[in-house]
MDTraj code that builds the backbone (N, CA, C; nanometers):
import mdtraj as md
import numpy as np

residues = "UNK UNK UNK UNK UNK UNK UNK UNK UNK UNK UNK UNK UNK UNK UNK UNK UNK UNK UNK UNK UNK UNK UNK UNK UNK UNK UNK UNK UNK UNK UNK UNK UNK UNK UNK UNK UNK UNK UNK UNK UNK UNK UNK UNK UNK UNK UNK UNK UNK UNK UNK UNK UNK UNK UNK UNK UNK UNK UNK UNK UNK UNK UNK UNK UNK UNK UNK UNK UNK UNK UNK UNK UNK UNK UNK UNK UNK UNK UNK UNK UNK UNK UNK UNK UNK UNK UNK UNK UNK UNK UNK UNK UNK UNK UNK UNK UNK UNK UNK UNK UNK UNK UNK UNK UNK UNK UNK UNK UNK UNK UNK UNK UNK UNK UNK UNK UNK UNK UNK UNK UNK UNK UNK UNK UNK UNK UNK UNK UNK UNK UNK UNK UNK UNK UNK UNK UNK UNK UNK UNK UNK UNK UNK UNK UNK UNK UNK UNK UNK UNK UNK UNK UNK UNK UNK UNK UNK UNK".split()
xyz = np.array([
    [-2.0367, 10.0237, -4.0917],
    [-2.1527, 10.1063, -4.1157],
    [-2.2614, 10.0684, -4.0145],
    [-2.3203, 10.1329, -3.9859],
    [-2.4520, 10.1264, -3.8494],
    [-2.5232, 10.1859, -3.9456],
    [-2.6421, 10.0805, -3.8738],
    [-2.7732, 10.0764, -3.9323],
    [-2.8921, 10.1788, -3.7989],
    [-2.9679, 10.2772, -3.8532],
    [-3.0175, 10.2830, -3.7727],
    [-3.1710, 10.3270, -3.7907],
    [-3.2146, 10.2149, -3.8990],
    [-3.3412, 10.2712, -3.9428],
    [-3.3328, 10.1367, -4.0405],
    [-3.4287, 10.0697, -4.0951],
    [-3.4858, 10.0011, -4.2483],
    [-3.5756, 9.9086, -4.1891],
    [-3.6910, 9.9862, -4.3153],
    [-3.7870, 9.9080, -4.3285],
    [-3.7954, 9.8490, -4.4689],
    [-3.9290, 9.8607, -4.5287],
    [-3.9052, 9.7910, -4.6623],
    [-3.9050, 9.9428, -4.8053],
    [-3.9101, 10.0535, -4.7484],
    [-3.8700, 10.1546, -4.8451],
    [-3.8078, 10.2268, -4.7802],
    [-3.7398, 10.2529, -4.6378],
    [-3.6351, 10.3323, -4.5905],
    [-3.5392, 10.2541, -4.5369],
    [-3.4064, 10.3468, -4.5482],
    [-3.3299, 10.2505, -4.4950],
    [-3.2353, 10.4186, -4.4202],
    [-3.1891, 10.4139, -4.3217],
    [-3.0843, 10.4858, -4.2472],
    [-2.9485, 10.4206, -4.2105],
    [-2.8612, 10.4535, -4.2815],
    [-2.6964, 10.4496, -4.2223],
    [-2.6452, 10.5367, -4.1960],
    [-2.5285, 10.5334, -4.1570],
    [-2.4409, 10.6118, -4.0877],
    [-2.3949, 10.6736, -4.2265],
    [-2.3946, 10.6271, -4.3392],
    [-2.3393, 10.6498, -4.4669],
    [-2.4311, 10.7355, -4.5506],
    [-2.6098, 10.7062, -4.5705],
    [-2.6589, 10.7504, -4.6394],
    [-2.8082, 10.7701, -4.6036],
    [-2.9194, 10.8111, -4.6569],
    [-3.0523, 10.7715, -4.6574],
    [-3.1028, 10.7198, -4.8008],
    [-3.1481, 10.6078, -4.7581],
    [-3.2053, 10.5602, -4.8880],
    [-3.3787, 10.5837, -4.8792],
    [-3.4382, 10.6246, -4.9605],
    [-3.5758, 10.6222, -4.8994],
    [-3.6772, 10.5695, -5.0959],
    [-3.7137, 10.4946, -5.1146],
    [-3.7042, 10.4229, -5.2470],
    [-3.6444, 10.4151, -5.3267],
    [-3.5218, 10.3622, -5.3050],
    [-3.4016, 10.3586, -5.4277],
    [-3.3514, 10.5287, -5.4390],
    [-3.3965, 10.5681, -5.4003],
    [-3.2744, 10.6987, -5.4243],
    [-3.2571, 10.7496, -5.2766],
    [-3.1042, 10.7575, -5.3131],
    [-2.9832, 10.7734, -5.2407],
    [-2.9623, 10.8869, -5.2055],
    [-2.8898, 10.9469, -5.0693],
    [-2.9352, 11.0580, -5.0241],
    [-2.7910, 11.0523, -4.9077],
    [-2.6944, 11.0638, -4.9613],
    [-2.5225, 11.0352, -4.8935],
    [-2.5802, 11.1724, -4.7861],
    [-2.5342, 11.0867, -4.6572],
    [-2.5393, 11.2021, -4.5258],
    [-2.4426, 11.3211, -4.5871],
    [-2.3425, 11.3429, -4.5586],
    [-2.2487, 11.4220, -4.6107],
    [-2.3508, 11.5375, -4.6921],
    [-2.3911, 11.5362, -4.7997],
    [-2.4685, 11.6169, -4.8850],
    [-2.6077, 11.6628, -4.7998],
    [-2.6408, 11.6595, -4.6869],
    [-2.7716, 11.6154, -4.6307],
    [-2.7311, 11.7656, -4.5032],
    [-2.7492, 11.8943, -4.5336],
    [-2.7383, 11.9886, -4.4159],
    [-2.8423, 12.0173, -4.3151],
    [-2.9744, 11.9721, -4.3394],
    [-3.0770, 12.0135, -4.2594],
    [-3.1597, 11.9504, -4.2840],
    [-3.2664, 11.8881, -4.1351],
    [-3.3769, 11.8169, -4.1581],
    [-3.4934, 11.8741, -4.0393],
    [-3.5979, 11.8720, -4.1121],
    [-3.6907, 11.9540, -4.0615],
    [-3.8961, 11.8593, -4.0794],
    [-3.9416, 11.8788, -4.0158],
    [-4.1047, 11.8049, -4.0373],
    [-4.1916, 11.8936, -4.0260],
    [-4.2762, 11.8585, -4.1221],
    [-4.4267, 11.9227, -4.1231],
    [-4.5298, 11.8353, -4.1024],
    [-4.6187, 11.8586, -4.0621],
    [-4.7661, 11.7818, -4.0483],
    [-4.8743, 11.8597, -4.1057],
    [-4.9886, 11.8052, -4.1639],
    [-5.1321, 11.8628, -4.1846],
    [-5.2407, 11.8279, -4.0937],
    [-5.3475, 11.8814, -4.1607],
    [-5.4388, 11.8997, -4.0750],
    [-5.5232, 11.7369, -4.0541],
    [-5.5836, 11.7349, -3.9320],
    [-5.6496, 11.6560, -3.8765],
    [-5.7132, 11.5717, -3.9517],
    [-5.7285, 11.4690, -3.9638],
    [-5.8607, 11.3425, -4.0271],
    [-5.9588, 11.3366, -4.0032],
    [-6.0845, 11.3696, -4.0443],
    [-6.2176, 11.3621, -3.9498],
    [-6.2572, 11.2382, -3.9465],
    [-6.2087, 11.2002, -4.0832],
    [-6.2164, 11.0043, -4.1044],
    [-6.1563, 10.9334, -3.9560],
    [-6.0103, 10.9800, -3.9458],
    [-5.9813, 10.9077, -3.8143],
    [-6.0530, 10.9280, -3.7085],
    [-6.1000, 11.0527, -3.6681],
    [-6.1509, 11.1172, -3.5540],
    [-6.2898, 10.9935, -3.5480],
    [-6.3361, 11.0127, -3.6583],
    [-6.4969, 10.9388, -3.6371],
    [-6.4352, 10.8022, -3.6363],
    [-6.3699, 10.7831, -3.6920],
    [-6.3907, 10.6083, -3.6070],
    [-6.3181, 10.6007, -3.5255],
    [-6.2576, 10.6846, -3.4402],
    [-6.2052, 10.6445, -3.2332],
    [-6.3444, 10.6825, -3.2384],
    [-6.4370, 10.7569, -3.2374],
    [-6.5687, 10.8040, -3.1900],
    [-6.6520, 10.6872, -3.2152],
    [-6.6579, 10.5988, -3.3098],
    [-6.7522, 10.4706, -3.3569],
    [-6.6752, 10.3919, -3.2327],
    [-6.5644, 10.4117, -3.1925],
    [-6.5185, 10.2728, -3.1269],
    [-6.5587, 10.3170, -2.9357],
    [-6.5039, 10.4070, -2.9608],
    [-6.5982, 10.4730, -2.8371],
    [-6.7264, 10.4413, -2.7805],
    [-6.8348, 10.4649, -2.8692],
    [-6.9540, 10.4240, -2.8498],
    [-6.9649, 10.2589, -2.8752],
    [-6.9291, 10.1734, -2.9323],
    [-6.9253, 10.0577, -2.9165],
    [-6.8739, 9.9876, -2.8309],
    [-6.7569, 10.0543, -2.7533],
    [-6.7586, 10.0326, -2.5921],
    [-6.8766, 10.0335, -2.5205],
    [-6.9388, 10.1660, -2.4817],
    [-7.0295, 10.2144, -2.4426],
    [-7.1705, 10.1860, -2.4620],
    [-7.1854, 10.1376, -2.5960],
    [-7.3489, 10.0832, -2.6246],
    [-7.4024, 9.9624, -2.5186],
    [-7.3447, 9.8875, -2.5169],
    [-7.4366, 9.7453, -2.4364],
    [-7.3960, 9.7817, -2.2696],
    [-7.2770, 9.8839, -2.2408],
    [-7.2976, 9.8967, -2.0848],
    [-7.4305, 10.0057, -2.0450],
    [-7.4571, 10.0652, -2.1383],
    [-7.5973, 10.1890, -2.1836],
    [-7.7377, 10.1119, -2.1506],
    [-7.7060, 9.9850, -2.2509],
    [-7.8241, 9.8844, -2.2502],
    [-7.8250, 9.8529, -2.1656],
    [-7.7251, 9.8032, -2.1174],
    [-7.7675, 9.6785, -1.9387],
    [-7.8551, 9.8147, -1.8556],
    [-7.7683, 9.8904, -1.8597],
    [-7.8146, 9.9753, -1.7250],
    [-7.9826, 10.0154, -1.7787],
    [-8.0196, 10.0520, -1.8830],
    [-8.1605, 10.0743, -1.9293],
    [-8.2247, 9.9774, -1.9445],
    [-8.1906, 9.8361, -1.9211],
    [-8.2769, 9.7261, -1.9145],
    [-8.3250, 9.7276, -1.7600],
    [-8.1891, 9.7186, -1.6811],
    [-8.2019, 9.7322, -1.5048],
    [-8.3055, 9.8349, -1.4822],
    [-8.2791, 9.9576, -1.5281],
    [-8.4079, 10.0386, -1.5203],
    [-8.5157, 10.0520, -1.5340],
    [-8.5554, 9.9589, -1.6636],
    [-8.6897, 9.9257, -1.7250],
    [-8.7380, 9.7843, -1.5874],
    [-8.6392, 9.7383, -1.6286],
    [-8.7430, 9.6163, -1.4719],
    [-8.7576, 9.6453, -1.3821],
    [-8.7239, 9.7639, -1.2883],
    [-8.7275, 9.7962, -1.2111],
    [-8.8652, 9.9150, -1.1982],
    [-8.8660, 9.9944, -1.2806],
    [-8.9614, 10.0494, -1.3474],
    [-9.1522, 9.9781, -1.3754],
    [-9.0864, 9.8789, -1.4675],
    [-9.1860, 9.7505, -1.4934],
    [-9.2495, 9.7079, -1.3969],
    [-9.2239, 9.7098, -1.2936],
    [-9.2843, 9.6877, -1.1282],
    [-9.3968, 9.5033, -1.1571],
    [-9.3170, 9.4284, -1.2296],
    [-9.3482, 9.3449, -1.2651],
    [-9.3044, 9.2146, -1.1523],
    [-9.3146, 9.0946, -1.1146],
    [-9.3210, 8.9899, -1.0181],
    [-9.1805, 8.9710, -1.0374],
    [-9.1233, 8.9311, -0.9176],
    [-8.9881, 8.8930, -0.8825],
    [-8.9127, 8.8488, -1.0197],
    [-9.0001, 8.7404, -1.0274],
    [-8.9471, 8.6508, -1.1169],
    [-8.9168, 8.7068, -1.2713],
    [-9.0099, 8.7865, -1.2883],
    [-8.9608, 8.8976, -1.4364],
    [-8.8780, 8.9476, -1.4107],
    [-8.8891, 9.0007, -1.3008],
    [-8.7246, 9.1353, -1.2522],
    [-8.6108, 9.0873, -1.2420],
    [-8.6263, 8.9871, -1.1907],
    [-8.4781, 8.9336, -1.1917],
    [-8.4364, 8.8696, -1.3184],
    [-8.5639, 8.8108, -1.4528],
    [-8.4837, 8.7772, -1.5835],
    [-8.4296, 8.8932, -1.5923],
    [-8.5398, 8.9964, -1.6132],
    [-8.5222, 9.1236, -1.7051],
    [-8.3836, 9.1548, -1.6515],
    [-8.2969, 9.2159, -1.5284],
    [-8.1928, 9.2206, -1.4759],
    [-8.0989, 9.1530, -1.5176],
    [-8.1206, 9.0233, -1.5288],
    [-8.0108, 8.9065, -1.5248],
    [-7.9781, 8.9510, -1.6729],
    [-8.1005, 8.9476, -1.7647],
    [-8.0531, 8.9601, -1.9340],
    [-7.9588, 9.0756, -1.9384],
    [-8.0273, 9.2080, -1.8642],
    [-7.9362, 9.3252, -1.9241],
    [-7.7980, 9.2744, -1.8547],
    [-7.7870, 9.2574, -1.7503],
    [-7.6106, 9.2343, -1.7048],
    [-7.5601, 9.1301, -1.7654],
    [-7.6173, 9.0478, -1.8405],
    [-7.5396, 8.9409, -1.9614],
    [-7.5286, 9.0630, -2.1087],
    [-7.5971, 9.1157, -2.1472],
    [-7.5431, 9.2085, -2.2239],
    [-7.4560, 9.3490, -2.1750],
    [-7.4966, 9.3724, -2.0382],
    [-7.3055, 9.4099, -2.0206],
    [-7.2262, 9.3748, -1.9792],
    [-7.2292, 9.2744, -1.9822],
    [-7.1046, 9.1631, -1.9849],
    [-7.0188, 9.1281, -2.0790],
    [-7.1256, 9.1563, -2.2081],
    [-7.1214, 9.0941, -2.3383],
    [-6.9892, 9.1777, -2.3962],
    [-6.9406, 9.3105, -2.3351],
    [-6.8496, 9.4020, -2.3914],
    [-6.7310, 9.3589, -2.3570],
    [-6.7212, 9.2882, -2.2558],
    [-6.5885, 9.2050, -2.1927],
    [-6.4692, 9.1356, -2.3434],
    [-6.5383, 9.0574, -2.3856],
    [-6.4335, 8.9930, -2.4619],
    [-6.4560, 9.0648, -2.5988],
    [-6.5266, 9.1579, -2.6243],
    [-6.5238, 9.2905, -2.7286],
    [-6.4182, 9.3755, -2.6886],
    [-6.4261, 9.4111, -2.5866],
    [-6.3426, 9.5336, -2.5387],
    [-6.1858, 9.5147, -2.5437],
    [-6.1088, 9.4111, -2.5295],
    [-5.9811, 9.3988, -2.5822],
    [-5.9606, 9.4432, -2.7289],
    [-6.0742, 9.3659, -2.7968],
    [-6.0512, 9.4094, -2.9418],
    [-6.0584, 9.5204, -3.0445],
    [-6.1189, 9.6136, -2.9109],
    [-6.1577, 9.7447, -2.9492],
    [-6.0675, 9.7968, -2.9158],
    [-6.0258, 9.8127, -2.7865],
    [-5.9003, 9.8869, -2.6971],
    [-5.8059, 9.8801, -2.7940],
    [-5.7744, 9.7176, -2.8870],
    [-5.6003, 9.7079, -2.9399],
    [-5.6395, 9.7881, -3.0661],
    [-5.7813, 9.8331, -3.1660],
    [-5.7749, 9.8933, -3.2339],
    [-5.7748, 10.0786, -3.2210],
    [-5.7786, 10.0712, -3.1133],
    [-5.8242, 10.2545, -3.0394],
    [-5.6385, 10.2432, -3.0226],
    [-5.5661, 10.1637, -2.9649],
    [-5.4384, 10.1900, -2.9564],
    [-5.3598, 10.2203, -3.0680],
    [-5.3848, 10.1189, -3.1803],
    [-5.3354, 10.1198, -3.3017],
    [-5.3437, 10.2675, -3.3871],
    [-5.4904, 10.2829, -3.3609],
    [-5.5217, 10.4278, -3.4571],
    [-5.4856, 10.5556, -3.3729],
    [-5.4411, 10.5376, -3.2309],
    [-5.3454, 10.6748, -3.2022],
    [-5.1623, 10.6699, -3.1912],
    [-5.1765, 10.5248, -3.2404],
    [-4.9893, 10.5033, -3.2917],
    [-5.0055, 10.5499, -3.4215],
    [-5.0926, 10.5376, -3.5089],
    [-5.0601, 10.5935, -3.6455],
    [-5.0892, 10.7305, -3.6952],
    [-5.1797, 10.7756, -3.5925],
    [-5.1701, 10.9222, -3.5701],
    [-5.3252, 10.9662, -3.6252],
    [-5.3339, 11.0989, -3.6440],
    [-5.4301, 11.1333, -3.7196],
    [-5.4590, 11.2248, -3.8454],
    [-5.3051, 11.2212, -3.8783],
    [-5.2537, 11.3466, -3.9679],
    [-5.1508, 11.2949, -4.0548],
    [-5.1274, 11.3500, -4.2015],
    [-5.0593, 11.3205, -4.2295],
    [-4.9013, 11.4002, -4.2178],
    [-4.7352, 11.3340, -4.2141],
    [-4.6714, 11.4040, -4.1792],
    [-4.5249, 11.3837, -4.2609],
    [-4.4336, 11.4343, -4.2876],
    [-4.3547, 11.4954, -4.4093],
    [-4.2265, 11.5136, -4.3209],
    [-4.1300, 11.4498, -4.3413],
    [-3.9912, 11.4465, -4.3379],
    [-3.9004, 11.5468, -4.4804],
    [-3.8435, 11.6600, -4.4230],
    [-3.7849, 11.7482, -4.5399],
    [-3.6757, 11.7418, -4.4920],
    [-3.5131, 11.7227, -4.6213],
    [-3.4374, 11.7505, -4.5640],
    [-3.3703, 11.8543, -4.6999],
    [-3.2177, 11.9151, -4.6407],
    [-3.1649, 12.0422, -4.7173],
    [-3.1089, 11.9173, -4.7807],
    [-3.0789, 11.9083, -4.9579],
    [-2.9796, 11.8038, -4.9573],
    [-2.9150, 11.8902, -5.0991],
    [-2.7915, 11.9281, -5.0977],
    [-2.6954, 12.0193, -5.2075],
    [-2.7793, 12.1194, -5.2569],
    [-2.8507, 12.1618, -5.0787],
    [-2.8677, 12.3477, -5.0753],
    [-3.0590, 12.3484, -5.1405],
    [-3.1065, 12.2101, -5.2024],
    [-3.2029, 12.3012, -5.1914],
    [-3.2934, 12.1321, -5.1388],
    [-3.4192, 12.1628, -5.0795],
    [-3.5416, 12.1044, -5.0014],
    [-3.5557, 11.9785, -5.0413],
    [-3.5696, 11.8625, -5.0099],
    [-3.6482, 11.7845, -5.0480],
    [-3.7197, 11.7066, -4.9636],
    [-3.8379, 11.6188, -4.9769],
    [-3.9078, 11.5865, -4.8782],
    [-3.9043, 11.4271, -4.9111],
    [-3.8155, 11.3877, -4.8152],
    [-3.8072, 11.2384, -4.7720],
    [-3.9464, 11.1258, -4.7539],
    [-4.0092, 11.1949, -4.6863],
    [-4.1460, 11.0738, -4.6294],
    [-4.2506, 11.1223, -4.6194],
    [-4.3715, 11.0847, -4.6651],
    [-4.5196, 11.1582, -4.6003],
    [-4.5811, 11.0020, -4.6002],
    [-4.5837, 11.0180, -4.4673],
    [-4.7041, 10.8896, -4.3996],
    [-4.7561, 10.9418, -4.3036],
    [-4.8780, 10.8572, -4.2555],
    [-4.9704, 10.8846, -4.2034],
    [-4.9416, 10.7804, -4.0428],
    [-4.8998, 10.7213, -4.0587],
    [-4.7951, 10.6571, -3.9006],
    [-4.7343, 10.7335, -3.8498],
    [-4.8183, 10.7904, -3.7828],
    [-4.6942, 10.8815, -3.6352],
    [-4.6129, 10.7966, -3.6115],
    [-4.5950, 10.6471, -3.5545],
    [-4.4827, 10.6027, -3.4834],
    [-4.3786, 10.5800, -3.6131],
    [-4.4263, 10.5533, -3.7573],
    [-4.2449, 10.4927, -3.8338],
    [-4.2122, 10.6365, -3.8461],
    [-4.3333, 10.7696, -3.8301],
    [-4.2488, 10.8734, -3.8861],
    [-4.1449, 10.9236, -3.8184],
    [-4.1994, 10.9243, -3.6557],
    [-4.1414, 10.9503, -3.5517],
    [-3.9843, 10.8488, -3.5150],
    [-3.9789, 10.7311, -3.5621],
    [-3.7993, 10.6179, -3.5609],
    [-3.7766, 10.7095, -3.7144],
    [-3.8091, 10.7168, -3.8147],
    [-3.7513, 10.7526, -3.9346],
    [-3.6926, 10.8819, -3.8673],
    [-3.7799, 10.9923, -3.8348],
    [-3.7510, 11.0972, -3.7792],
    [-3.6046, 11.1285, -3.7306],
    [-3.5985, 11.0449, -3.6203],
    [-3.5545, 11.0686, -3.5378],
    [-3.3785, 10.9742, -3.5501],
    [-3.3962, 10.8950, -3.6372],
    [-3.2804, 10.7986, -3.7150],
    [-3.2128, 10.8756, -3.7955],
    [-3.2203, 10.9763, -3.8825],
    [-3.2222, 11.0423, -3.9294],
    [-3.1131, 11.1310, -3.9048],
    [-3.1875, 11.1843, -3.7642],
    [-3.1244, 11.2988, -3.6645],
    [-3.0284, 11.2492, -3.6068],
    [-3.0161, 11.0710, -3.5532],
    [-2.9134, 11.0342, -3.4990],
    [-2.7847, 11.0228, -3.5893],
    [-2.8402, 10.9774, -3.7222],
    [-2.6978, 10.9392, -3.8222],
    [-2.6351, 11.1110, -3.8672],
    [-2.7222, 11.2156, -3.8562],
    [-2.6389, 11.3741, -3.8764],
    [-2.5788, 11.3672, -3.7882],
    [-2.6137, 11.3513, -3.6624],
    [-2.5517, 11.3810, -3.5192],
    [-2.3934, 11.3116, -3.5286],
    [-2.3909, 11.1578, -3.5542],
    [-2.2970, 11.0728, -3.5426],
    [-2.2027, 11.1645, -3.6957],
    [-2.2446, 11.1844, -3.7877],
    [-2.1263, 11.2054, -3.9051],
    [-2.0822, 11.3302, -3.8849],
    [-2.1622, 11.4116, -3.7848],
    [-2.1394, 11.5915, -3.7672],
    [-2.0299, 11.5987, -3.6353],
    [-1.9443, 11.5636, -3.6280],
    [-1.8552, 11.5931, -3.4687],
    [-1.8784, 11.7116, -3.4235],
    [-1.8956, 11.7026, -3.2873],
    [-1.9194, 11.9173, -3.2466],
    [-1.8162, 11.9505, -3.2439],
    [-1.7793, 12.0864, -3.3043],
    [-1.6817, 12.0983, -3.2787],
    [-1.5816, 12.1708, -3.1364],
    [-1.5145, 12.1336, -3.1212],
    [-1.4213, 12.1980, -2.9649],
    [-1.4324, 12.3751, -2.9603],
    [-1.4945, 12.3845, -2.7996],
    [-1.5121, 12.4991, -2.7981],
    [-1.3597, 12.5488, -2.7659],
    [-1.3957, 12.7051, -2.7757],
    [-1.2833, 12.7752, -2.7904],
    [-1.2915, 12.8802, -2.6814],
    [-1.1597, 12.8897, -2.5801],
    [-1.1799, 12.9451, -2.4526],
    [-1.1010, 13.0845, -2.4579],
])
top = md.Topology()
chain = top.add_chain()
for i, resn in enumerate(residues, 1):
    res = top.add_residue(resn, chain, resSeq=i)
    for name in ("N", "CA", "C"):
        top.add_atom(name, md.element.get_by_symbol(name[0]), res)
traj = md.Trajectory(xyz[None], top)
């Protein structure tokens, strides 16, 4: 038996789908198909919060540089005032990994929620709804490989 899918509530074989304790024998399993819904505004706004928290202190430096420059104040102010704002955009440096790996994370899991249906003894049922584009997308697609492997094509005819 080949495994080609399990996590801790799905599992894909060559034999069956298990998706929480109930069993789902390929064989009985004629068609699989996905839906998705509509957009998250929840997700949307926080890539947008993380966005601007990139963006806030490189905003500041440059409007501090401006203000001292502006300020037409003695060397010696201009160059704190300068020096401070480019230490606060600097300051985004060892932020910005930690933002980037969460901006990555929240477009692997998508922004929608999305629904695995398959035909199973003729009538619908719907396997998975998560909100992880990427497990939906290996479940997905594991799925499709174990029909593929139990379905032989059959020999064309000349």
């Amino acid at each position: 038996m080949v495994t080609y899918y399990d996590d801790r509530s799905v599992r894909v074989t060559s034999a069956a789908v298990t998706v929480e304790g109930r069993v789902y024998p390929l064989p009985e399993i004629s068609e699989i198909w996905h839906q998705h819904g509509t957009r998250s505004w929840r997700v949307l706004a926080g890539r947008g919060a993380i966005g601007a928290a990139l963006v806030a202190p490189l905003v500041a430096a440059a409007a501090g540089v401006a203000l001292a420059i502006r300020l037409d104040r003695s060397a010696t102010v201009t160059i704190a005032i300068v020096g401070a704002s480019v230490l606060v955009g600097l300051a985004i440096g060892p932020v910005a990994d930690f933002l980037f790996e969460h901006l990555d994370r929240s477009y692997a899991r998508g922004s929608r929620q999305r629904e695995v249906w398959i035909r199973w003894r003729g009538g619908p049922v719907q396997l998975l709804r998560t909100p992880d584009a990427l497990r939906f997308g290996q479940i997905y697609r594991a799925v499709q490989r174990a029909m593929e492997v139990g379905r032989p094509i059959p020999p064309r005819r000349r």
